[in-house]
N, C-alpha and C positions, 0 to 999 in steps of 0.2 A: 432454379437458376438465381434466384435473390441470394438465398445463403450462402454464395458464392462471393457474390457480390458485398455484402456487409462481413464475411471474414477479410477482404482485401482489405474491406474500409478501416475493420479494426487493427489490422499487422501494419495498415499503413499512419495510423496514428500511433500505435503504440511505435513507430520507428522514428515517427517524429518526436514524441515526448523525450524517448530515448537519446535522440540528437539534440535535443534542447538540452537535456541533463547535463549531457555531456560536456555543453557549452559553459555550463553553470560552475561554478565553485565547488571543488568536493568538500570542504570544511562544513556546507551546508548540506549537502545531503547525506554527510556524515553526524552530524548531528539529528537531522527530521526522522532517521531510519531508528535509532533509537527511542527517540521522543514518541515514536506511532508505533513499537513493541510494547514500551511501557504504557500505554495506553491503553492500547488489544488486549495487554496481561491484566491491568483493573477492571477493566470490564468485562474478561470473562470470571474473574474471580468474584465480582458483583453480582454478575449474574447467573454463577454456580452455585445452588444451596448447600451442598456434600461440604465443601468446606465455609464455614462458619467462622469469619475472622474477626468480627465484629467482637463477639463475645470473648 
């Protein structure tokens, strides 16, 4: 009966953030979506040995 209860909790913040978003300026969250791909993408290539960019 809890996991019930902390699935609401979490569909109910993720609908709040999502109405915050909303609220927000998209020029900014059109920019942070980008900035935090290329981000994800150097760190998994940091921390992929297969490929070797360094050298």
């Amino acid at each position: 009966m809890f996991w019930v209860f902390f699935y609401c909790e979490r569909l109910f913040s993720f609908v709040y953030l999502w109405s915050f978003l909303d609220s927000m300026q998209k020029s900014v969250f059109v920019i942070l979506v980008p900035l935090f791909f290329c981000i994800l993408l150097t760190v998994i290539l940091t921390l992929c040995p297969s490929t070797d960019v360094a050298n």
